[in-house]
DRENVO-56230 format. One line per 4 residues: their letters; for each residue x negated, y, z of N, C-alpha, C. Coordinates in nm, 2 decimals, padded with zeros to 4 digits. Layout:
% residues N
a = X Y Z X Y Z X Y Z ~ ...;
//
This chain:
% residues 280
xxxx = 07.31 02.22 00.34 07.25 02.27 00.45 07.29 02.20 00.58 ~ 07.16 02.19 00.66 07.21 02.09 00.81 07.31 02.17 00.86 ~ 07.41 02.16 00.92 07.49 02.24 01.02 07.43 02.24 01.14 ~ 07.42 02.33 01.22 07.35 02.34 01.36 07.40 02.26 01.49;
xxxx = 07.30 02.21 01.55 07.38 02.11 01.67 07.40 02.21 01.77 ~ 07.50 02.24 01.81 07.55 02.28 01.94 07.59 02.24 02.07 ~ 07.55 02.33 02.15 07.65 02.23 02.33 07.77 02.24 02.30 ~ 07.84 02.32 02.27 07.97 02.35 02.30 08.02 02.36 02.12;
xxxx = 08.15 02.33 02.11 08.24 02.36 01.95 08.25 02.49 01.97 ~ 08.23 02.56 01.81 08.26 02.67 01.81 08.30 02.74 01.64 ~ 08.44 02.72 01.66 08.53 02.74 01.55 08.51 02.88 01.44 ~ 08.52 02.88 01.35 08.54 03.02 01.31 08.71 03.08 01.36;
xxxx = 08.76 02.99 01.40 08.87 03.04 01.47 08.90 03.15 01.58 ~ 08.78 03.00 01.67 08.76 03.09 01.76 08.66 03.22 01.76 ~ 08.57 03.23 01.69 08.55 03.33 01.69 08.60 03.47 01.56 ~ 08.71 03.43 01.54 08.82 03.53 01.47 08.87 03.60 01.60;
xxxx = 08.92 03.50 01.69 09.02 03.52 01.81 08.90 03.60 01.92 ~ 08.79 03.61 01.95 08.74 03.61 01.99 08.70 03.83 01.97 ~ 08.68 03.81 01.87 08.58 03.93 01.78 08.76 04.02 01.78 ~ 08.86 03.99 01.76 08.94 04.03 01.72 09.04 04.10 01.92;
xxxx = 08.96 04.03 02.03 09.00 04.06 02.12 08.92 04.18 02.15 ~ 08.77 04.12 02.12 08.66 04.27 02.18 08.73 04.43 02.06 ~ 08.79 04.36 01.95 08.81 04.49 01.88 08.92 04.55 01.91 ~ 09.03 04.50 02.00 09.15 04.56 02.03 09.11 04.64 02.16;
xxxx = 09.00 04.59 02.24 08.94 04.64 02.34 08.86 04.75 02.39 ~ 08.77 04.75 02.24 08.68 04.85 02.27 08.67 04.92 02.12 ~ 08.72 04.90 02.05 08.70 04.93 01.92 08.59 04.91 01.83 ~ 08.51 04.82 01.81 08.38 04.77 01.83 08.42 04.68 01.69;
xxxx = 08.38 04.67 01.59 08.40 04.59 01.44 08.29 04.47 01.45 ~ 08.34 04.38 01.45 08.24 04.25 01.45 08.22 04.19 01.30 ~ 08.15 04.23 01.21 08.12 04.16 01.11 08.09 03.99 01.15 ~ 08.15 03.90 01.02 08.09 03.79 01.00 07.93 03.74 01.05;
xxxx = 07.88 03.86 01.03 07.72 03.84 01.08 07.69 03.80 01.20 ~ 07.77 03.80 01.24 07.77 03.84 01.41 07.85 03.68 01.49 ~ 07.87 03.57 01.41 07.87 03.48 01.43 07.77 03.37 01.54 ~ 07.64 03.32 01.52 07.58 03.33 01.62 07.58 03.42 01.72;
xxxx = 07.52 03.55 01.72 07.49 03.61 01.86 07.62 03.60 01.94 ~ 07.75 03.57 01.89 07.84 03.53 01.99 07.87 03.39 02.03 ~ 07.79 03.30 01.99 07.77 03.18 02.02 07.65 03.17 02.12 ~ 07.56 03.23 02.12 07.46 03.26 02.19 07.46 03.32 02.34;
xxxx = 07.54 03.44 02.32 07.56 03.53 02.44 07.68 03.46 02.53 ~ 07.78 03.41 02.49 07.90 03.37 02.57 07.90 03.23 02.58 ~ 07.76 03.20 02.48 07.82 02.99 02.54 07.76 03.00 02.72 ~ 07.67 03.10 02.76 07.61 03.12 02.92 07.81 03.15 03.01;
xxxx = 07.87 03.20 02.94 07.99 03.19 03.04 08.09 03.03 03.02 ~ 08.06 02.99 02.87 08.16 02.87 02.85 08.08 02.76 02.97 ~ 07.96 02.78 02.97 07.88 02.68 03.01 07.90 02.71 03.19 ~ 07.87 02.85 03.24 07.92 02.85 03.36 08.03 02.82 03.44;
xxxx = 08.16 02.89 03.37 08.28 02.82 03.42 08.29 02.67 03.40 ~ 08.24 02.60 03.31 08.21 02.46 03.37 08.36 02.43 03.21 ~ 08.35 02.50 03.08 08.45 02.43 03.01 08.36 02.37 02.92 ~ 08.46 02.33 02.81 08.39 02.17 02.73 08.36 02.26 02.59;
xxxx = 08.46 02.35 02.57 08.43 02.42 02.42 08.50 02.55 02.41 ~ 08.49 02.61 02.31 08.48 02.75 02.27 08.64 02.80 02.26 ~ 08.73 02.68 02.24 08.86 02.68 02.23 08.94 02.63 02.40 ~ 08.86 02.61 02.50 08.90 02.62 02.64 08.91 02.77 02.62;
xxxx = 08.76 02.81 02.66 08.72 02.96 02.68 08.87 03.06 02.65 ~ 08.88 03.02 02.45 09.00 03.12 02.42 09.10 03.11 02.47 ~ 09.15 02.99 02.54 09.26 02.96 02.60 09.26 03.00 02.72 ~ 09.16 02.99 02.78 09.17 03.13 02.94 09.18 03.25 02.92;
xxxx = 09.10 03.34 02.81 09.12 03.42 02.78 09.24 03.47 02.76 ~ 09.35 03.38 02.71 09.43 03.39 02.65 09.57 03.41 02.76 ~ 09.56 03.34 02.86 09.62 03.31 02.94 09.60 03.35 03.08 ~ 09.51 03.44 03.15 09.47 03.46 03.21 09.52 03.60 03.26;
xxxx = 09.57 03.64 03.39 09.64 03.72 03.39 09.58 03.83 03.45 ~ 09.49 03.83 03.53 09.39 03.93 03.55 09.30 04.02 03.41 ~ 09.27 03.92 03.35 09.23 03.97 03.26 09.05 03.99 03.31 ~ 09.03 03.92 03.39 08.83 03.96 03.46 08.73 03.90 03.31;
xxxx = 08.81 03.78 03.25 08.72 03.72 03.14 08.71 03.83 03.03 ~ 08.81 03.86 02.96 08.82 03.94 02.91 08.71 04.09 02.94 ~ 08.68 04.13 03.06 08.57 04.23 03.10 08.43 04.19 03.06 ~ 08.44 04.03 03.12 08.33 03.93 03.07 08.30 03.93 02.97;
xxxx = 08.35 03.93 02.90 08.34 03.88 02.68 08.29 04.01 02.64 ~ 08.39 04.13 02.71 08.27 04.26 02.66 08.08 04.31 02.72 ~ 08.12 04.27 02.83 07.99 04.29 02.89 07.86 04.22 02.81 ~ 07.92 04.11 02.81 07.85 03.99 02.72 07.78 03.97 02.54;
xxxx = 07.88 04.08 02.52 07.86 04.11 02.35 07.84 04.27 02.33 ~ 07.87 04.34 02.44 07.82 04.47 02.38 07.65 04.50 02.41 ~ 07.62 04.60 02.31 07.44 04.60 02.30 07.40 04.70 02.40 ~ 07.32 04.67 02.45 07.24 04.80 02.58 07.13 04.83 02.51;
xxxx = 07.09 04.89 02.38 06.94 04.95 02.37 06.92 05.07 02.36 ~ 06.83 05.08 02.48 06.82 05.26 02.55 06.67 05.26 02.58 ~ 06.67 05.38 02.56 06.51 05.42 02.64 06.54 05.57 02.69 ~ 06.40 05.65 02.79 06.40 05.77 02.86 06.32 05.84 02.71;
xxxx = 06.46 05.95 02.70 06.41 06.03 02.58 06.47 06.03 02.45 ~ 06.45 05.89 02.44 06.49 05.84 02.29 06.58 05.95 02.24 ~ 06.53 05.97 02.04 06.59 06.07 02.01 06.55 06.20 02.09 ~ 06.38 06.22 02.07 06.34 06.33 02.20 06.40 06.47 02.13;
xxxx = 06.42 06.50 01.99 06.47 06.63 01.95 06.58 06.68 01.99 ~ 06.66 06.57 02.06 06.78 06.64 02.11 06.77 06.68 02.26 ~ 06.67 06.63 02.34 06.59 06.68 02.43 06.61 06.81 02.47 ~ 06.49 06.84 02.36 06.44 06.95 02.28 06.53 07.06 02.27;
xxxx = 06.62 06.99 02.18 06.75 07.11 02.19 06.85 07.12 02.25 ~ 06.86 07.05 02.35 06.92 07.05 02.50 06.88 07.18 02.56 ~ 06.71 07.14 02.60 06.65 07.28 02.68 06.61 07.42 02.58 ~ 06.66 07.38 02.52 06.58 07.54 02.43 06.69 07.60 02.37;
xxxx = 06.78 07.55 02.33 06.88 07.59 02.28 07.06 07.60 02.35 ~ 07.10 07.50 02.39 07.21 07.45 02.44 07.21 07.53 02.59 ~ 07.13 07.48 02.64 07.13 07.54 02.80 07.09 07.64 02.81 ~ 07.03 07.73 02.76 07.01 07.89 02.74 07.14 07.97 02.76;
xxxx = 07.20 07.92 02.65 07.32 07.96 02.60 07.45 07.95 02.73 ~ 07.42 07.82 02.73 07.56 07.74 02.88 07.50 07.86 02.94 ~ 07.40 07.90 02.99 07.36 07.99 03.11 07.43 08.13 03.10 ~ 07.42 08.18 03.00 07.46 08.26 02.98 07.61 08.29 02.97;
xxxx = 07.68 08.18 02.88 07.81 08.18 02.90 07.89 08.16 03.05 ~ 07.83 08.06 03.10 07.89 08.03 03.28 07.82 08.07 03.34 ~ 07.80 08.21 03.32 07.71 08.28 03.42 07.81 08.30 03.60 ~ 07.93 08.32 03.51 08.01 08.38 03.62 08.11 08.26 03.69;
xxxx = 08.10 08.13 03.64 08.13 08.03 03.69 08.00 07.94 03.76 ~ 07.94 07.98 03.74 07.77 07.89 03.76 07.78 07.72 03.73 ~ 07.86 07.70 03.65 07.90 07.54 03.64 07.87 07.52 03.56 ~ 07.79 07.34 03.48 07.78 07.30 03.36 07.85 07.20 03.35;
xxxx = 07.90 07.13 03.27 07.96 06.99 03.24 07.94 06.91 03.17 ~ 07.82 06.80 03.20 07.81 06.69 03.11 07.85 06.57 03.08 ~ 07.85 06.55 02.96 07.93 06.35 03.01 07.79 06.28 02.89 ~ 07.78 06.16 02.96 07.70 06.09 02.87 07.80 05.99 02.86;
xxxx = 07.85 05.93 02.72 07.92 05.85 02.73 07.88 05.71 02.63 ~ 07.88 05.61 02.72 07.78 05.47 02.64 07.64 05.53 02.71 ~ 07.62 05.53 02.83 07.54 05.55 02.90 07.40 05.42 02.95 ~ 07.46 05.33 02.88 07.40 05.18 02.92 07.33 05.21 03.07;
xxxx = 07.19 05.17 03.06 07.15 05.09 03.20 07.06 05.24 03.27 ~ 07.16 05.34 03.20 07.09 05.52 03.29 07.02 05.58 03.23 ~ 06.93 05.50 03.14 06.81 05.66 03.10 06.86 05.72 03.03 ~ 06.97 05.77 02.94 06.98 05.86 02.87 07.04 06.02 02.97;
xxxx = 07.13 05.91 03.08 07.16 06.07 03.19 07.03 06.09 03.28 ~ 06.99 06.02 03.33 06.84 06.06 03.40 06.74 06.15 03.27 ~ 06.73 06.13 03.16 06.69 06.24 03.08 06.79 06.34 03.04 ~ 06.92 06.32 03.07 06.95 06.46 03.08 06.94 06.57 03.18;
xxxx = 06.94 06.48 03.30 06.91 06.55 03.47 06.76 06.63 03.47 ~ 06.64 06.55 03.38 06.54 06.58 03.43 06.52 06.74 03.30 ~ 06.57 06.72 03.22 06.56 06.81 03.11 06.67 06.95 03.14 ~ 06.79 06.90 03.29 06.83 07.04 03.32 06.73 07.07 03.39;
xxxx = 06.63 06.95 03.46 06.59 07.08 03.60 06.50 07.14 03.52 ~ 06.44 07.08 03.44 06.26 07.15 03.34 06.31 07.31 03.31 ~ 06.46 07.30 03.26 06.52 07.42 03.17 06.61 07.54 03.32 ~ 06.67 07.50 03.39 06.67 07.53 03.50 06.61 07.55 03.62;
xxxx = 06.51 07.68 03.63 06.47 07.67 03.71 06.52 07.72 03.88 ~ 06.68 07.78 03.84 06.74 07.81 03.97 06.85 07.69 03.98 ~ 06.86 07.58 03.95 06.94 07.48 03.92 07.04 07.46 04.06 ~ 06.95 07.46 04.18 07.00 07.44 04.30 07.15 07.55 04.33;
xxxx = 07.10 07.64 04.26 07.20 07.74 04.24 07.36 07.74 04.18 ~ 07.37 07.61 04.08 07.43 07.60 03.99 07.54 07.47 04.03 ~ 07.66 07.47 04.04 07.72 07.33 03.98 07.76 07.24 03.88 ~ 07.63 07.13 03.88 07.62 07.04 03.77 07.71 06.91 03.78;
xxxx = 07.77 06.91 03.68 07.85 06.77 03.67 07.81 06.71 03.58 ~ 07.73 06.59 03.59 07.71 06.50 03.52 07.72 06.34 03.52 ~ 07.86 06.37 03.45 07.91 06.20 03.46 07.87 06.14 03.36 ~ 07.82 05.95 03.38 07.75 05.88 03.29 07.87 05.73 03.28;
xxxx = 07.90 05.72 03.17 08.02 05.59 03.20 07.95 05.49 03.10 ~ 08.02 05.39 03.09 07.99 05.28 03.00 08.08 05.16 03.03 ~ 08.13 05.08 02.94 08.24 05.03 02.95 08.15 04.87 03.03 ~ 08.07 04.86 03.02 07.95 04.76 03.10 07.94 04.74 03.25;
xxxx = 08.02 04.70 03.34 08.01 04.70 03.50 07.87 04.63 03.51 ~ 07.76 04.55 03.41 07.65 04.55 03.46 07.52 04.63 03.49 ~ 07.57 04.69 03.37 07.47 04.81 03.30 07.49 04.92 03.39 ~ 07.59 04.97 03.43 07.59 05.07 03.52 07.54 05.03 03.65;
xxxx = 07.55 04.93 03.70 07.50 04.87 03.83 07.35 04.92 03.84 ~ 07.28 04.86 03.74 07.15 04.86 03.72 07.11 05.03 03.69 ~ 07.17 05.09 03.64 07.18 05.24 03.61 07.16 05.34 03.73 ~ 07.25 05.29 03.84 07.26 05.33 03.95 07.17 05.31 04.04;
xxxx = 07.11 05.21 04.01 06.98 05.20 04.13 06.88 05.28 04.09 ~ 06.87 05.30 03.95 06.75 05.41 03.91 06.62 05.36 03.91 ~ 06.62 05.22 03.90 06.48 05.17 03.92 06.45 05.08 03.82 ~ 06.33 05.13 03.75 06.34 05.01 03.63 06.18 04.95 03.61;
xxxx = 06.18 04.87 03.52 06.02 04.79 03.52 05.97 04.93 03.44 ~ 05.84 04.88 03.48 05.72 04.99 03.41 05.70 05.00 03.28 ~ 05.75 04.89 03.16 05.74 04.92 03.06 05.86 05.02 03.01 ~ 05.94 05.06 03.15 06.06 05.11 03.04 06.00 05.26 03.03;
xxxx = 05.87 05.30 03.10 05.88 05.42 03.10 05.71 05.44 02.98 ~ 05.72 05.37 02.93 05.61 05.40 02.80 05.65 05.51 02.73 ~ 05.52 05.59 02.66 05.57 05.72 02.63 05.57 05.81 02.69 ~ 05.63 05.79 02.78 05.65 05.96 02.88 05.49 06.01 02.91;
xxxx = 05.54 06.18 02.90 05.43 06.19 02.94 05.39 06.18 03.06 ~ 05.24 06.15 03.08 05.22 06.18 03.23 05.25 06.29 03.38 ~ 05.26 06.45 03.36 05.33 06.50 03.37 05.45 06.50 03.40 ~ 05.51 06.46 03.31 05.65 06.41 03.33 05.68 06.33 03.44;
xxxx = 05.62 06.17 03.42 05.62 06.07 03.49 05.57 06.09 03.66 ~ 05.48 06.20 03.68 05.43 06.24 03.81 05.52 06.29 03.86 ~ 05.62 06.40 03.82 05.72 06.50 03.84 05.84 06.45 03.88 ~ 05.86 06.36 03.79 05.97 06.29 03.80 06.04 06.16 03.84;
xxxx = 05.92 06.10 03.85 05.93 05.92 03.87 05.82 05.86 03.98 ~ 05.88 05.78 04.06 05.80 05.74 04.19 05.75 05.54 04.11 ~ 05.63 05.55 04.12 05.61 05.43 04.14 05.62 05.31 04.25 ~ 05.63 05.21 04.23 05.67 05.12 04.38 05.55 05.04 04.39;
xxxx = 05.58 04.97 04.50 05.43 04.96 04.59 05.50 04.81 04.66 ~ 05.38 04.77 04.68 05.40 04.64 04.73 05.51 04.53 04.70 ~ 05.60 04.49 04.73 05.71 04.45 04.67 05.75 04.46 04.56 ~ 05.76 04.60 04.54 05.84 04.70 04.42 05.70 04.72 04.29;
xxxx = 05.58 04.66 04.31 05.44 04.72 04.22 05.50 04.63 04.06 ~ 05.47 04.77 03.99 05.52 04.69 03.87 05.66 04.75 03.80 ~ 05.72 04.80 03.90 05.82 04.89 03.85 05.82 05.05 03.92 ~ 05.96 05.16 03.86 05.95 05.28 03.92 06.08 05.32 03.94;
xxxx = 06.11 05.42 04.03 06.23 05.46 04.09 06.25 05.63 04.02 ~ 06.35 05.67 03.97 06.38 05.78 03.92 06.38 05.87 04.04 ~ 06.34 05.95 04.07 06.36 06.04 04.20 06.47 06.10 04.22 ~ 06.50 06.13 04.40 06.62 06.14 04.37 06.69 06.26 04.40;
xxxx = 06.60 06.40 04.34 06.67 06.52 04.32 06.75 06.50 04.18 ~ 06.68 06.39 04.09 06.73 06.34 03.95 06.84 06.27 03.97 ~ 06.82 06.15 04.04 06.92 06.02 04.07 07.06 06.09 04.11 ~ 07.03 06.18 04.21 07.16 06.25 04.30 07.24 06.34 04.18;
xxxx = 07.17 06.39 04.11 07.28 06.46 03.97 07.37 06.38 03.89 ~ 07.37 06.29 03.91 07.42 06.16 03.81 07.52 06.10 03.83 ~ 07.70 06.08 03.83 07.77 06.02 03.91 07.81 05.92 03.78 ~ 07.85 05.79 03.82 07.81 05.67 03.75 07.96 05.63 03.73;
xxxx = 08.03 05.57 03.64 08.20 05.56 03.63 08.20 05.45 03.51 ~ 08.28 05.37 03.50 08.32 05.27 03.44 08.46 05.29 03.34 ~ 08.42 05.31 03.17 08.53 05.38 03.13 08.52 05.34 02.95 ~ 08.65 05.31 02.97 08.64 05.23 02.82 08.68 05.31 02.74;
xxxx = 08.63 05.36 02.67 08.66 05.44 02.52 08.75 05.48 02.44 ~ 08.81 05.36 02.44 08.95 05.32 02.35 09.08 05.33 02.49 ~ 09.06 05.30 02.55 09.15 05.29 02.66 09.23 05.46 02.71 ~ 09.29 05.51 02.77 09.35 05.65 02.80 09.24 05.66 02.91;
xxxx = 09.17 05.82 02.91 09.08 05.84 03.02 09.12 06.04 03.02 ~ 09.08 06.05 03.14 09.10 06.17 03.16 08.95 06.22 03.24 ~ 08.92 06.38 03.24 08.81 06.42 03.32 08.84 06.55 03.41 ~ 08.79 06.53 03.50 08.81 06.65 03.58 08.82 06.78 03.53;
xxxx = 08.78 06.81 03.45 08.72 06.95 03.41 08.67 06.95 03.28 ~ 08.68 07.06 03.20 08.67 07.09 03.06 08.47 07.07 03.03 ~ 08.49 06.99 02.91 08.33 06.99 02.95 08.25 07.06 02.84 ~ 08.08 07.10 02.85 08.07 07.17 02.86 07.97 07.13 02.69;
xxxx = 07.91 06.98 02.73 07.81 06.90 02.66 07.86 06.75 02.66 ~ 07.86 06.69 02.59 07.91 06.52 02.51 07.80 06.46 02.45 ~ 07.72 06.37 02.52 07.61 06.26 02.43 07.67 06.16 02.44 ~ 07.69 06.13 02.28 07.81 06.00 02.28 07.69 05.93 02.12;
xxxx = 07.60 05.91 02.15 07.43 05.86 02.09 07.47 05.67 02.05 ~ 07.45 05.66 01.93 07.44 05.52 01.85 07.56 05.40 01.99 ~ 07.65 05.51 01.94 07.79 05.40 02.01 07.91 05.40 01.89 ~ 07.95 05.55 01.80 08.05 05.54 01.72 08.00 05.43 01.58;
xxxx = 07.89 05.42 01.60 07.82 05.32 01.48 07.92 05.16 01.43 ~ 07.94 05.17 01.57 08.01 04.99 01.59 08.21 05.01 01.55 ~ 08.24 05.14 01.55 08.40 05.16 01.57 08.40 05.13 01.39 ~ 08.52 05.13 01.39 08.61 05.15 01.27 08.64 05.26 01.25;
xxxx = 08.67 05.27 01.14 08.70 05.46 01.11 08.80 05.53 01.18 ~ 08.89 05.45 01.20 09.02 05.49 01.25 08.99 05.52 01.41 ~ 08.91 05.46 01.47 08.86 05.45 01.59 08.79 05.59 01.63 ~ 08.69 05.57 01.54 08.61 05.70 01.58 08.72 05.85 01.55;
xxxx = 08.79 05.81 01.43 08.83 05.96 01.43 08.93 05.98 01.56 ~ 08.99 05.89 01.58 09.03 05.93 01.73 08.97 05.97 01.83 ~ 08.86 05.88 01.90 08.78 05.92 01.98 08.71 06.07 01.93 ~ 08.67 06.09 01.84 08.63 06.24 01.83 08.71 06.38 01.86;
xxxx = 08.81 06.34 01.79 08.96 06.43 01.85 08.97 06.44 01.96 ~ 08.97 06.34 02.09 08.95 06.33 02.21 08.86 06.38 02.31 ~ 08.74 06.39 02.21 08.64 06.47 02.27 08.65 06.65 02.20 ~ 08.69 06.66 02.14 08.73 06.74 02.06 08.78 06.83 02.17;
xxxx = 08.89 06.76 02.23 08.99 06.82 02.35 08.95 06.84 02.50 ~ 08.84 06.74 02.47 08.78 06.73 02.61 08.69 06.86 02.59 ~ 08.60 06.92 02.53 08.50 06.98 02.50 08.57 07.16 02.53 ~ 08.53 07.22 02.58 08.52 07.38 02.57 08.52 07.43 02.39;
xxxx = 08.58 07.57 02.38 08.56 07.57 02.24 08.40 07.65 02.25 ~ 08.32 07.61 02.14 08.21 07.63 02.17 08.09 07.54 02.20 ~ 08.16 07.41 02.27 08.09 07.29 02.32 08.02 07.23 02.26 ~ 07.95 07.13 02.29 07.85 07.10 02.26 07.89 06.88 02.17;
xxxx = 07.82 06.88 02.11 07.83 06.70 02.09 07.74 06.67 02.05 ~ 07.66 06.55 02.08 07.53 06.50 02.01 07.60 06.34 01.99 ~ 07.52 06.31 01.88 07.53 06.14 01.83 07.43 06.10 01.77 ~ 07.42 06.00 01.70 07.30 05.88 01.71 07.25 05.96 01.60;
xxxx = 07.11 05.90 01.59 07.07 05.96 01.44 07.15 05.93 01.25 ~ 07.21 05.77 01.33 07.26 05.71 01.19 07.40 05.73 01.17 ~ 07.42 05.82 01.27 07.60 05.85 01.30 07.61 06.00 01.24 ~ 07.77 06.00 01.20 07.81 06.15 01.10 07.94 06.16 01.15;
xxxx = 08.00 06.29 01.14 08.15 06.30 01.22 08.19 06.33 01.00 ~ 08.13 06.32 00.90 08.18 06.29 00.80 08.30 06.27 00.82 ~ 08.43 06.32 00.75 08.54 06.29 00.70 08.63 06.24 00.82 ~ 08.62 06.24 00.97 08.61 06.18 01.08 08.71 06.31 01.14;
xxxx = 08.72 06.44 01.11 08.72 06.54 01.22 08.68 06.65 01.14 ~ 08.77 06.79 01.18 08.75 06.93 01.06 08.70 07.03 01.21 ~ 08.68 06.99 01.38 08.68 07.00 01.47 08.54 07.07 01.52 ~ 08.48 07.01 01.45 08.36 07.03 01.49 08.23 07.10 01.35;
xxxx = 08.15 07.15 01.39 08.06 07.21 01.28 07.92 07.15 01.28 ~ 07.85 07.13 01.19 07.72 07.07 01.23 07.60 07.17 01.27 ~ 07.51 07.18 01.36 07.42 07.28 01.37 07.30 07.27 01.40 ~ 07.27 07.16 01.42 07.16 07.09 01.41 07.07 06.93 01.36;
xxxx = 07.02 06.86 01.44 06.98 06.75 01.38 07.12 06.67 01.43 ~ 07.23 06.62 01.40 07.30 06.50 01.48 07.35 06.58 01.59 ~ 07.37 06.67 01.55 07.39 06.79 01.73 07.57 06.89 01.63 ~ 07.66 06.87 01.72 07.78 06.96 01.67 07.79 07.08 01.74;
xxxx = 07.90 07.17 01.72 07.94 07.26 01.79 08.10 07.26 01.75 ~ 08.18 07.29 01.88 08.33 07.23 01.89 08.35 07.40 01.80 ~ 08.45 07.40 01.72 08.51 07.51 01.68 08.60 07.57 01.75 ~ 08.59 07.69 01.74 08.68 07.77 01.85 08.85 07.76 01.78;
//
């Protein structure tokens, strides 16, 4: 078989050294498969900083005392695919189920606590925002905390503006889209702006997974949605324990469709579709 012509050399070495830094980092398992798309996504920084091959790159990495490349290498190889909704049954059982209940239990604290965590480029907490106010209708009433993190300083950037092209909002209903989303005009035609009784619920934070993190306050709900898919076992059952601790007893967890707290955690109970409840 031809071997592929390349700009830049690119070792299985280096990409041992490479896959083996994003996994001490984020906990993130790089199969062999995954060979190209890191040849792909990071020759745009080998090529930017202006080096000759793949074995410079590791050697800054390596040597580099800030550590900014290293932020680089993750930004660059972790996956952002999100949409508004996606996985609409947990929506669903957000407002019909979950938040009923929160209401009732923090009646006398009037506070909810959400975290979306692996939040990529916003829509999954802007569909959490828009799905408290649908189910809240005295919401103005209430103190909502909804923090959205993601270990991505690009993704959140873009998250934060709240403004995205027009195909990202395919699907939605109309309704919805009237209620909730402003189209742009002149300049802006072509894309839409999340409104911003929605945008203002949403506080935006930069927070690595694997790394020590703490939260203000005991929370209340956890969408942690097709992110444990990528860890190692040992990874996730940590991170679950952690949320485990972070969660109220009673609390809430949601995860991807293809994800299982299986054998992971004795912490939690299953009660719905991909939906937990923390045990008391």
């Amino acid at each position: 078989m031809q071997e592929k012509v390349r700009e830049f050399a690119f070792t299985q070495r280096d990409f041992d050294y490479l896959r083996e830094i994003a996994n001490r980092r984020t906990g993130i398992v790089v199969g062999e498969d995954k060979f190209d798309m890191f040849y792909s996504r990071l020759s745009r920084r080998v090529r930017k900083l202006g080096l000759r091959s793949f074995s410079d790159y590791c050697e800054l990495i390596r040597t580099e005392p800030s550590e900014c490349e290293v932020l680089e290498l993750i930004n660059s190889i972790t996956t952002n695919l999100t949409s508004f909704f996606r996985e609409n049954h947990h929506f669903d059982y957000l407002k019909q189920r979950v938040l009923p209940e929160l209401v009732e239990r923090n009646r006398m604290a009037r506070r909810i606590n959400v975290w979306s965590a692996g939040c990529s480029t916003g829509e999954e907490p802007y569909s959490i925002a828009i799905s408290m106010r649908e189910a809240l209708p005295d919401i103005e009433e209430w103190q909502i905390g909804l923090l959205a993190s993601d270990i991505d300083s690009r993704v959140l950037a873009q998250a934060a503006s709240a403004v995205y092209p027009m195909d990202r909002i395919n699907g939605i209903s109309q309704p919805c889209l009237r209620r909730w989303f402003q189209k742009g005009r002149g300049g802006n035609s072509g894309m839409v702006r999340v409104k911003p009784e929605v945008s203002k619920m949403v506080k935006f934070r930069q927070v690595n997974l694997m790394d020590s993190w703490s939260l203000e306050a005991p929370l209340d709900v956890i969408f942690c949605r097709n992110v444990i898919i990528y860890f190692d076992k040992r990874s996730k059952a940590i991170l679950m324990n952690r949320y485990a601790d972070a969660l109220h007893d009673g609390g809430f967890l949601f995860i991807g469709h293809s994800e299982s707290l299986f054998r992971l955690t004795d912490r939690f109970e299953l009660i719905g579709n991909t939906v937990y409840r923390k045990k008391a």
